[in-house]
N, CA, C and O atoms as a GROMACS GRO file, in nm:
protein
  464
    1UNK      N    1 -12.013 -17.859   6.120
    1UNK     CA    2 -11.911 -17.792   6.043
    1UNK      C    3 -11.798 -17.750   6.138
    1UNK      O    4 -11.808 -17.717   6.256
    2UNK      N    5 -11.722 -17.756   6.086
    2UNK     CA    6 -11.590 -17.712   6.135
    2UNK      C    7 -11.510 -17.644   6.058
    2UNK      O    8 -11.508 -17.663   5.937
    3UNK      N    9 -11.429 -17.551   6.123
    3UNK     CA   10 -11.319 -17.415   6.050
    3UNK      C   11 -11.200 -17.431   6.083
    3UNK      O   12 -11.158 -17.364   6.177
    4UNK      N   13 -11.122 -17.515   6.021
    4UNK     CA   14 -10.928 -17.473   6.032
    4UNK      C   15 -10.864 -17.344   6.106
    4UNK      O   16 -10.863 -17.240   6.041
    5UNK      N   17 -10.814 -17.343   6.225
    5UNK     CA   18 -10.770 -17.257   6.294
    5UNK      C   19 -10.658 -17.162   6.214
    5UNK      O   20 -10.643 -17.040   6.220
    6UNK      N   21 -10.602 -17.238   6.156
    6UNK     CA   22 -10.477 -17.166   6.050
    6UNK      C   23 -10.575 -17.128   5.898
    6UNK      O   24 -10.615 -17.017   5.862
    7UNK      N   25 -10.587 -17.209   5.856
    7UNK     CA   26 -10.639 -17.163   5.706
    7UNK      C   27 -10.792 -17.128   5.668
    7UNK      O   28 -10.815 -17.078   5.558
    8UNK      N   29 -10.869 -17.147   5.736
    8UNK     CA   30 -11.003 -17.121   5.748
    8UNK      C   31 -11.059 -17.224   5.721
    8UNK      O   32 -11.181 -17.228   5.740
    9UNK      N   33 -10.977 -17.368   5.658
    9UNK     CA   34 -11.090 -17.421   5.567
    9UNK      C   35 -11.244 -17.455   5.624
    9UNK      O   36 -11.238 -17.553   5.699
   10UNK      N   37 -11.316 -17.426   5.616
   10UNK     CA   38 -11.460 -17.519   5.628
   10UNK      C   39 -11.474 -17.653   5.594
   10UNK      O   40 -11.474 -17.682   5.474
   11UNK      N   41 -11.488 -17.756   5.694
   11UNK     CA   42 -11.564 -17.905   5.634
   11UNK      C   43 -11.659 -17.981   5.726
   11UNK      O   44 -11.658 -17.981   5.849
   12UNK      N   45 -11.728 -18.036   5.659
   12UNK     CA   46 -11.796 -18.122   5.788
   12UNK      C   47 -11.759 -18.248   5.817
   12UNK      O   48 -11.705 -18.334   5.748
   13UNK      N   49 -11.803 -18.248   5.955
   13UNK     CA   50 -11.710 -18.316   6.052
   13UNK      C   51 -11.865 -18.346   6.146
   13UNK      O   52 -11.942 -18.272   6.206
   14UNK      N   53 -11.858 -18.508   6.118
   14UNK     CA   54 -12.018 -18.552   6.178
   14UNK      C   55 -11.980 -18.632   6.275
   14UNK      O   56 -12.071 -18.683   6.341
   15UNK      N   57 -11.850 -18.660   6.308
   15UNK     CA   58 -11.847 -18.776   6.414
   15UNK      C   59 -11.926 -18.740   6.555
   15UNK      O   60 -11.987 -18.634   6.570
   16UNK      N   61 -11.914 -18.840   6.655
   16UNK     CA   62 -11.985 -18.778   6.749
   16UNK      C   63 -11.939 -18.878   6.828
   16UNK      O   64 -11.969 -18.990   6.785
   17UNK      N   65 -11.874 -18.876   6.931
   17UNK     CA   66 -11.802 -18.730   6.982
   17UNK      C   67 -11.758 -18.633   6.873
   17UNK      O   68 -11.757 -18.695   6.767
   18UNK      N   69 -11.724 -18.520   6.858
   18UNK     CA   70 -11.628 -18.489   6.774
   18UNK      C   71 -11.468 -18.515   6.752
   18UNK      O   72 -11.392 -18.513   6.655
   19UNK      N   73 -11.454 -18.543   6.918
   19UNK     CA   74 -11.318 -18.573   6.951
   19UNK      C   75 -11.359 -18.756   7.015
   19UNK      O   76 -11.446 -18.780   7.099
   20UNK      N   77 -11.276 -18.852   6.951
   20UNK     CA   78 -11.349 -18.961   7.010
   20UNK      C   79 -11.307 -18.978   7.156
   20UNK      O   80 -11.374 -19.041   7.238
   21UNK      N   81 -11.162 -18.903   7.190
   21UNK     CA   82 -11.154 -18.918   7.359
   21UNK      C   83 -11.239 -18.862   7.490
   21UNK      O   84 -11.223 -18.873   7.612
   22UNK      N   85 -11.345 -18.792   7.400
   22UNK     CA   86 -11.442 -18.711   7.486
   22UNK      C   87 -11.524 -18.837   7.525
   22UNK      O   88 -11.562 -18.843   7.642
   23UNK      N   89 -11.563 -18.970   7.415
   23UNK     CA   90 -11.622 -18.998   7.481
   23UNK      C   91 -11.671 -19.066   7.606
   23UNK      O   92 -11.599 -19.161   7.636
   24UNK      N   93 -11.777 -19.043   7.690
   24UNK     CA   94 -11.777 -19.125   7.830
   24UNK      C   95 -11.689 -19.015   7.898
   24UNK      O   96 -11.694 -19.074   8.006
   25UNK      N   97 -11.621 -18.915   7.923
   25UNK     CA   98 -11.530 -18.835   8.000
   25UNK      C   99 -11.560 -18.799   8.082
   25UNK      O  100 -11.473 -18.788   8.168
   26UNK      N  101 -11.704 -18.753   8.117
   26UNK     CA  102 -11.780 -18.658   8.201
   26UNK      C  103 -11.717 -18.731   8.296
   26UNK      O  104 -11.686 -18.850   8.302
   27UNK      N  105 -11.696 -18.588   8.410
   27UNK     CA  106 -11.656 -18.601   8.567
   27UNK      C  107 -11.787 -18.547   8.600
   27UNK      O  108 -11.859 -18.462   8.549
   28UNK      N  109 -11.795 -18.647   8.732
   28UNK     CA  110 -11.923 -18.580   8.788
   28UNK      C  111 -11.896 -18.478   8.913
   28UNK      O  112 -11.984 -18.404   8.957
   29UNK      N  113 -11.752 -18.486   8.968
   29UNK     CA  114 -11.708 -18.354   9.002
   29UNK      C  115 -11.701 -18.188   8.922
   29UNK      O  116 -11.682 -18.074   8.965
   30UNK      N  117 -11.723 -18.238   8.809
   30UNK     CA  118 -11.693 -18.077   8.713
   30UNK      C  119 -11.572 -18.085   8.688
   30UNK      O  120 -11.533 -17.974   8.651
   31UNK      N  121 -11.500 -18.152   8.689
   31UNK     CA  122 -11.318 -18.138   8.675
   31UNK      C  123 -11.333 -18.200   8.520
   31UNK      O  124 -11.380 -18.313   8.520
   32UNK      N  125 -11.314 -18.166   8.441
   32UNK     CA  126 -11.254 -18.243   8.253
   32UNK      C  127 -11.143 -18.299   8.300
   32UNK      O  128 -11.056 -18.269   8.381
   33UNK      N  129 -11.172 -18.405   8.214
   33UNK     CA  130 -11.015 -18.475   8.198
   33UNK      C  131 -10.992 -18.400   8.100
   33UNK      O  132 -11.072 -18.344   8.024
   34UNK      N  133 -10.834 -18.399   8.103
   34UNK     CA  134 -10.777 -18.327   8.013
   34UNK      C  135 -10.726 -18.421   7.881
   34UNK      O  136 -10.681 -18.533   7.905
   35UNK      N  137 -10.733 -18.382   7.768
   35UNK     CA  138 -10.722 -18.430   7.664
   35UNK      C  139 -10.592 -18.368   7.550
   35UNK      O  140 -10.603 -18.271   7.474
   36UNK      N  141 -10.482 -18.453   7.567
   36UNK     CA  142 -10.390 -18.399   7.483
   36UNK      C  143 -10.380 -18.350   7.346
   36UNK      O  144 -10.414 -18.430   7.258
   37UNK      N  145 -10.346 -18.255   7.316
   37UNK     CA  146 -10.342 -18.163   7.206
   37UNK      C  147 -10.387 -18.212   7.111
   37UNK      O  148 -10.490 -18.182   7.050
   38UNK      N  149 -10.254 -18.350   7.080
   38UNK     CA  150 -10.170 -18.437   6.953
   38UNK      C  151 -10.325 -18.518   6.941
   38UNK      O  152 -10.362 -18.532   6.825
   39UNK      N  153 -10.385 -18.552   7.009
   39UNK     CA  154 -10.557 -18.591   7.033
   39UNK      C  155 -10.688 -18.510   6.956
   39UNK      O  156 -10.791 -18.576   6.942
   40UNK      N  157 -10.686 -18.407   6.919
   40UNK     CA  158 -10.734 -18.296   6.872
   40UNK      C  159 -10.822 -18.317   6.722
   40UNK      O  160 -10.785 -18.370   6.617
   41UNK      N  161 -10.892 -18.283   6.741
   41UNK     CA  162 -10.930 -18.312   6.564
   41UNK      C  163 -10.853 -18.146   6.522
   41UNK      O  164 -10.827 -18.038   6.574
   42UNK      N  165 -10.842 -18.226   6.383
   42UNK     CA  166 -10.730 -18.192   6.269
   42UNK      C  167 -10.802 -18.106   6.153
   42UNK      O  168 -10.923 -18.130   6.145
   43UNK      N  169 -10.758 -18.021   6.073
   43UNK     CA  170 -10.780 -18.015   5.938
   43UNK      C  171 -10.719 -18.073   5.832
   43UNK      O  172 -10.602 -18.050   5.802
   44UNK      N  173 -10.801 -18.158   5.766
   44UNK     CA  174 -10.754 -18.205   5.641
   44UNK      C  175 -10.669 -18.133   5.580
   44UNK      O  176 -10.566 -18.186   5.538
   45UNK      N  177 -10.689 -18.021   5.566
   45UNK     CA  178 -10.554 -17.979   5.440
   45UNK      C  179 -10.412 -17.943   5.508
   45UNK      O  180 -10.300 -17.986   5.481
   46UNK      N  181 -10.454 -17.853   5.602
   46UNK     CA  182 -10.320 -17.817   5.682
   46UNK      C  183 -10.286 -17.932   5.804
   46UNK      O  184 -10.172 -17.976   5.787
   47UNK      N  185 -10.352 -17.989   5.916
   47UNK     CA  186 -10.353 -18.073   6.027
   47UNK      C  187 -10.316 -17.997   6.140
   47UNK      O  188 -10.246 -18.040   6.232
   48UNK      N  189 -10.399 -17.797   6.123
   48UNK     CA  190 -10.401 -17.738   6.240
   48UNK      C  191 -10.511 -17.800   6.283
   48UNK      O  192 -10.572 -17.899   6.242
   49UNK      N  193 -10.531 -17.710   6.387
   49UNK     CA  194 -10.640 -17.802   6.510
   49UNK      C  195 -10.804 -17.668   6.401
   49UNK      O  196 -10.819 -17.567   6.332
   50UNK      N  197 -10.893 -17.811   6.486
   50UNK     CA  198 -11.031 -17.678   6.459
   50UNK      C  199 -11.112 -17.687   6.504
   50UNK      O  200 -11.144 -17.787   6.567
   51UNK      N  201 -11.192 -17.568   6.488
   51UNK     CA  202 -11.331 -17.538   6.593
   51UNK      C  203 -11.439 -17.538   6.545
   51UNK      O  204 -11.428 -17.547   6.423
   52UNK      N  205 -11.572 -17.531   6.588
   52UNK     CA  206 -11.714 -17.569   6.548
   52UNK      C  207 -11.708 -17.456   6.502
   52UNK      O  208 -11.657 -17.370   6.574
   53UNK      N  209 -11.765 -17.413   6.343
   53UNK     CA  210 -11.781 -17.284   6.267
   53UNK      C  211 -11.902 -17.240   6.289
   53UNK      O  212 -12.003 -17.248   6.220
   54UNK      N  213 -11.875 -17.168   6.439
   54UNK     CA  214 -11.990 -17.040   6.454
   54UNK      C  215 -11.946 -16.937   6.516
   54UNK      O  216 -11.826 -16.935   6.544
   55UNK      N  217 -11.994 -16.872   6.538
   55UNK     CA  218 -11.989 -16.719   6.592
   55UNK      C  219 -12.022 -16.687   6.770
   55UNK      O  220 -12.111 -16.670   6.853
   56UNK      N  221 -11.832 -16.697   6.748
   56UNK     CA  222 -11.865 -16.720   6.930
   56UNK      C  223 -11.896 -16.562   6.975
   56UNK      O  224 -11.883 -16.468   6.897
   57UNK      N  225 -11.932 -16.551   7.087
   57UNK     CA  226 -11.961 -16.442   7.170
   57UNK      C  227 -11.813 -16.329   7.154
   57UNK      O  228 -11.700 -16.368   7.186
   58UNK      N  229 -11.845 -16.176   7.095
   58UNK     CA  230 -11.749 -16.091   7.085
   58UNK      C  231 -11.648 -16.144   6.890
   58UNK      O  232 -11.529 -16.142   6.858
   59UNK      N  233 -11.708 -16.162   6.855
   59UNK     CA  234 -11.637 -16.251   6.702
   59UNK      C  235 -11.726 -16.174   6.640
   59UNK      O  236 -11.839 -16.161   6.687
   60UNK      N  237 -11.683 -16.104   6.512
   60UNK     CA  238 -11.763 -16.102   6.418
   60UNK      C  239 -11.822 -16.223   6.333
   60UNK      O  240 -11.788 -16.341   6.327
   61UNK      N  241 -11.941 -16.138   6.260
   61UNK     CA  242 -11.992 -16.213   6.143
   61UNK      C  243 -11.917 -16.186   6.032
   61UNK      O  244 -11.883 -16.069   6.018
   62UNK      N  245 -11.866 -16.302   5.909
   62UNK     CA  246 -11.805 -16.290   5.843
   62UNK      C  247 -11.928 -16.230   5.725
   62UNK      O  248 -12.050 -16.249   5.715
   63UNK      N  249 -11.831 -16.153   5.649
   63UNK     CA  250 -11.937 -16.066   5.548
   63UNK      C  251 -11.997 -16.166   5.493
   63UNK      O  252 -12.111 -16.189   5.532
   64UNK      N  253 -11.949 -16.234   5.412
   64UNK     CA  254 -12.000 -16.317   5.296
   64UNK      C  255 -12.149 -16.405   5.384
   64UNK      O  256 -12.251 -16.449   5.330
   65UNK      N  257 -12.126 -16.406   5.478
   65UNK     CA  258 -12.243 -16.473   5.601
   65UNK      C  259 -12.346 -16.386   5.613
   65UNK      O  260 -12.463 -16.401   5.648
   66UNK      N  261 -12.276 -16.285   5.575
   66UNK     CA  262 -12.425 -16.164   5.614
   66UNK      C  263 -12.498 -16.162   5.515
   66UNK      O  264 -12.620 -16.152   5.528
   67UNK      N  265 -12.445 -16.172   5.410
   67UNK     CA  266 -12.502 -16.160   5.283
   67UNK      C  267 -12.636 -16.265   5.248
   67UNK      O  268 -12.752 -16.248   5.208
   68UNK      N  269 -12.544 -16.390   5.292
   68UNK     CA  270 -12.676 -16.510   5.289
   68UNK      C  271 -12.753 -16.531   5.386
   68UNK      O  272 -12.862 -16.586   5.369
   69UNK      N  273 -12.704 -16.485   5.526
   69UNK     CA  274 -12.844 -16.469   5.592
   69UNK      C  275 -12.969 -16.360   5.555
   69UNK      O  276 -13.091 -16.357   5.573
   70UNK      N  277 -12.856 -16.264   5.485
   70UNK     CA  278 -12.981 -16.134   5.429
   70UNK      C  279 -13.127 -16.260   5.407
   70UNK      O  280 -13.228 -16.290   5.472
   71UNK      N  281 -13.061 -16.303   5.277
   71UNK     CA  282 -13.163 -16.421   5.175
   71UNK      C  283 -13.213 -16.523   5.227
   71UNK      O  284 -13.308 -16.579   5.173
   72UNK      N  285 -13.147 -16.580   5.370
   72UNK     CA  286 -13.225 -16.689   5.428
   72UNK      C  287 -13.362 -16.648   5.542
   72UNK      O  288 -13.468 -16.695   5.583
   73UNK      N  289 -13.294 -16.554   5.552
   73UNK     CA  290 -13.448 -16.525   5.657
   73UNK      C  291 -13.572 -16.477   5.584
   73UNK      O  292 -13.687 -16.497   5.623
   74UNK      N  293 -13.536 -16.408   5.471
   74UNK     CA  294 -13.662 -16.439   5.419
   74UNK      C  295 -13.755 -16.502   5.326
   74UNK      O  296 -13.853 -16.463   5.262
   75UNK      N  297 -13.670 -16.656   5.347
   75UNK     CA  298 -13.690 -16.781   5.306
   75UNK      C  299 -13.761 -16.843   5.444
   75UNK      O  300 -13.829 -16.942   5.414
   76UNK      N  301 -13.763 -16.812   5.588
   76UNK     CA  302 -13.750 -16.852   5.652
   76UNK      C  303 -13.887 -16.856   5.738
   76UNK      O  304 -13.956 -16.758   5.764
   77UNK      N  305 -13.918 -17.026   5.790
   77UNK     CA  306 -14.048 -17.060   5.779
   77UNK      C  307 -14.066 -17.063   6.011
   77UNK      O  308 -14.152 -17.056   6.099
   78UNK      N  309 -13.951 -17.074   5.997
   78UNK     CA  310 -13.945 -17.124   6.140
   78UNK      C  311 -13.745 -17.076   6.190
   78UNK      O  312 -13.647 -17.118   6.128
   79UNK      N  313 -13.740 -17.002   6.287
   79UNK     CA  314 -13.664 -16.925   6.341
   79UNK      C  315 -13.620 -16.957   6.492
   79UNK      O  316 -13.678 -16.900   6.584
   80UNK      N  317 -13.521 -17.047   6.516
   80UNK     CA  318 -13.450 -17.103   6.624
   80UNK      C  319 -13.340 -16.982   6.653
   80UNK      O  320 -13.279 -16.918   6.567
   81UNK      N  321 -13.334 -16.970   6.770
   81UNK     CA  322 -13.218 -16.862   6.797
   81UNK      C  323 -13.206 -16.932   6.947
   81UNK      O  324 -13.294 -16.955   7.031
   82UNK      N  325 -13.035 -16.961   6.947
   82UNK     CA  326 -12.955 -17.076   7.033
   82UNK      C  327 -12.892 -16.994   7.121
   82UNK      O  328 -12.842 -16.897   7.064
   83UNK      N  329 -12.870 -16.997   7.279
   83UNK     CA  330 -12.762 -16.930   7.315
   83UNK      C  331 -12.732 -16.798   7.287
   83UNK      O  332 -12.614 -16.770   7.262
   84UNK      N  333 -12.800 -16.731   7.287
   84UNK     CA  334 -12.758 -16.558   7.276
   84UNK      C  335 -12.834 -16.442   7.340
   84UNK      O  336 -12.947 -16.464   7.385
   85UNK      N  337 -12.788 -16.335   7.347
   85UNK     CA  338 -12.777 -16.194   7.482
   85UNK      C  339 -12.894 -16.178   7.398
   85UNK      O  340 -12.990 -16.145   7.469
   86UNK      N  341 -12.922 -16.187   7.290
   86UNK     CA  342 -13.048 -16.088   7.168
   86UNK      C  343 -12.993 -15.907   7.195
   86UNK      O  344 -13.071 -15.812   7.190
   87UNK      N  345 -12.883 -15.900   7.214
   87UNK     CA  346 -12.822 -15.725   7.223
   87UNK      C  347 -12.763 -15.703   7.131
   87UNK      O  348 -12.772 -15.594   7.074
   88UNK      N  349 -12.684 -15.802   7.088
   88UNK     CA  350 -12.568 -15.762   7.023
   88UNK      C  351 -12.618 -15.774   6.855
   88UNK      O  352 -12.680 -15.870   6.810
   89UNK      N  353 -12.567 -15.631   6.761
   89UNK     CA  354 -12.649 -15.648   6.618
   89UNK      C  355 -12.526 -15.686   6.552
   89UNK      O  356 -12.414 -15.674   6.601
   90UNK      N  357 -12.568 -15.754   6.384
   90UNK     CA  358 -12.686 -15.750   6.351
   90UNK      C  359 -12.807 -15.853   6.402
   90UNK      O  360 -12.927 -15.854   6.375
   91UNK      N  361 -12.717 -15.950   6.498
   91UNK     CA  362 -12.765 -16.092   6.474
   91UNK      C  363 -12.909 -16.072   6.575
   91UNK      O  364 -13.001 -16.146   6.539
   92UNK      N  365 -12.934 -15.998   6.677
   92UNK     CA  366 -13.016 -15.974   6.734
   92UNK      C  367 -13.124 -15.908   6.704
   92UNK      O  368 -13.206 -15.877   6.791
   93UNK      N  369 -13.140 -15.873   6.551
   93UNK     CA  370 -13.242 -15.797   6.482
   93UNK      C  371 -13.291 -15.857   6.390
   93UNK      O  372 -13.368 -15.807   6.308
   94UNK      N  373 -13.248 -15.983   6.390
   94UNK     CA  374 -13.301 -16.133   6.296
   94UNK      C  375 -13.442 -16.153   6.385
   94UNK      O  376 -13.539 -16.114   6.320
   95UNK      N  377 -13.470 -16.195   6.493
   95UNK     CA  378 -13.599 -16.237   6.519
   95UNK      C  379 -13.699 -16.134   6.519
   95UNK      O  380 -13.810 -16.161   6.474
   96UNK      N  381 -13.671 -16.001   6.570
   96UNK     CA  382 -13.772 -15.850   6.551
   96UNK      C  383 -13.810 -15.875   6.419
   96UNK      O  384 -13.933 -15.879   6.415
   97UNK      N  385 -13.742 -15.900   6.268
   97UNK     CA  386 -13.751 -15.861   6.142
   97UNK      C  387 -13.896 -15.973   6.110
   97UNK      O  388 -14.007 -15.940   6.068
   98UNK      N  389 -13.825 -16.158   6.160
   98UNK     CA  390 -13.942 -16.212   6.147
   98UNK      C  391 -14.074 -16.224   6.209
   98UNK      O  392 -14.180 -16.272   6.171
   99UNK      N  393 -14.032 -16.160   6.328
   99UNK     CA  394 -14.137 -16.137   6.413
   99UNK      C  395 -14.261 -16.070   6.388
   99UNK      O  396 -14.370 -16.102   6.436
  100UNK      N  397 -14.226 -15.930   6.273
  100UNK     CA  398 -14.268 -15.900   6.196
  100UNK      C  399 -14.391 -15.938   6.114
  100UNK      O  400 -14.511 -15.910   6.116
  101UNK      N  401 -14.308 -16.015   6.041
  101UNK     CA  402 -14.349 -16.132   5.931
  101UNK      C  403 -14.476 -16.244   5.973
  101UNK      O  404 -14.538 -16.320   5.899
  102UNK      N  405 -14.488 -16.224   6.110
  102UNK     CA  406 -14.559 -16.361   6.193
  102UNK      C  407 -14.482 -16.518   6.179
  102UNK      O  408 -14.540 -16.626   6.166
  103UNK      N  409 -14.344 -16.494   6.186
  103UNK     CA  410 -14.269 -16.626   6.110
  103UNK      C  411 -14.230 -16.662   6.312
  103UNK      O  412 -14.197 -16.583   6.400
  104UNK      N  413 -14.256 -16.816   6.315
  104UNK     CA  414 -14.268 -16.885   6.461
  104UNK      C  415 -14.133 -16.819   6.512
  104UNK      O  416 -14.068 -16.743   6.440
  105UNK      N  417 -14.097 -16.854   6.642
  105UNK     CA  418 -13.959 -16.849   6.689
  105UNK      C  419 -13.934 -16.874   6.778
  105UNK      O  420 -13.998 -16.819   6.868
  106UNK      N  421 -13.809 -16.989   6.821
  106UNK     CA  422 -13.810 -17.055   6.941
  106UNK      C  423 -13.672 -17.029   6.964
  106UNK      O  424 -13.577 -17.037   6.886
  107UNK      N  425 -13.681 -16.983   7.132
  107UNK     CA  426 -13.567 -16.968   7.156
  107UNK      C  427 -13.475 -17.014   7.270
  107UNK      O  428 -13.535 -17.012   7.377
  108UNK      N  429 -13.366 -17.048   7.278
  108UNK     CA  430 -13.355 -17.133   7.411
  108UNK      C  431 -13.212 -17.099   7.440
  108UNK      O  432 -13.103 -17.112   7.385
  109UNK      N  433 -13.268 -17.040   7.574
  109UNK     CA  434 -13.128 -16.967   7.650
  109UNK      C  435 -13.157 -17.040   7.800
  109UNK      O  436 -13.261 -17.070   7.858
  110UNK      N  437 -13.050 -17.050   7.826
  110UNK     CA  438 -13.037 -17.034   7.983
  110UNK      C  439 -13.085 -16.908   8.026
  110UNK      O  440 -13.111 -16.940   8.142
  111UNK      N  441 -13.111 -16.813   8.020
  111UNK     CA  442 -13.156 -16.706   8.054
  111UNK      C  443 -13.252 -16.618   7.995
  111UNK      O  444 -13.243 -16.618   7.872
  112UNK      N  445 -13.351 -16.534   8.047
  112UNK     CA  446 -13.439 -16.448   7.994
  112UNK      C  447 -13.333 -16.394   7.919
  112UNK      O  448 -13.214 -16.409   7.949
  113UNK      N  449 -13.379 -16.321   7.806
  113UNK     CA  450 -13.353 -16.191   7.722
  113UNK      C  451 -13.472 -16.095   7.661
  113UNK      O  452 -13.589 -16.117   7.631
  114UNK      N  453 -13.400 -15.997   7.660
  114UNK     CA  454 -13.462 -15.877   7.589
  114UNK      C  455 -13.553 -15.909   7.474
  114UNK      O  456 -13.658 -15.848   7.458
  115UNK      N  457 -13.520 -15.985   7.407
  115UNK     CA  458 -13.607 -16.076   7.315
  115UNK      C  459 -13.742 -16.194   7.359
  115UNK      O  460 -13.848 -16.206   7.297
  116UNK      N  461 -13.717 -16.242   7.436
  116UNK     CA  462 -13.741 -16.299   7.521
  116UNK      C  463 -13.942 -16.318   7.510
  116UNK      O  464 -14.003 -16.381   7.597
   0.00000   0.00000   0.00000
């Protein structure tokens, strides 16, 4: 999924690369090639640029998101948690709740956490 930088829209967006000039790019120095703007994936409605629709680090959760995670976790059979501090609430009080529950949970950080 992806979110319109200007208008919000939401759509999915399965290519892969996401950007096709990414692909093959890797420097094996660490240096990116740089990839011009006008290159960018687009939004359909407007043709601002856009980003993978999640919740980067310091971003809120959008309400309407909170609402349906209320209802998905406790639908929820098996509990992946990607990349995160486990500090910051509410989203860090999702695995304690199923943990609870005895519901599995796998988690994969580069780093220990508090959750952990």
């Amino acid at each position: 999924m992806v979110e319109c930088t200007s208008c919000q829209f939401i759509e999915e967006n399965d290519a892969r690369p996401i950007c096709e000039l990414l692909r093959n790019r890797a420097s094996p120095d660490g240096n990116p090639s740089e990839i011009d703007e006008k290159d960018l994936p687009r939004c359909t409605k407007r043709r601002s640029l856009v980003r993978s629709h999640i919740v980067w680090f310091g971003e809120h959760i959008w309400d309407d998101a909170l609402e349906k995670i209320q209802k998905e976790i406790q639908l929820c059979d098996l509990f992946i948690v990607i990349g995160t501090s486990s500090v910051v609430y509410p989203a860090a009080g999702y695995a304690s709740i199923l943990a609870e529950k005895n519901i599995p949970i796998a988690e994969v950080n580069i780093e220990t956490t508090p959750s952990t």
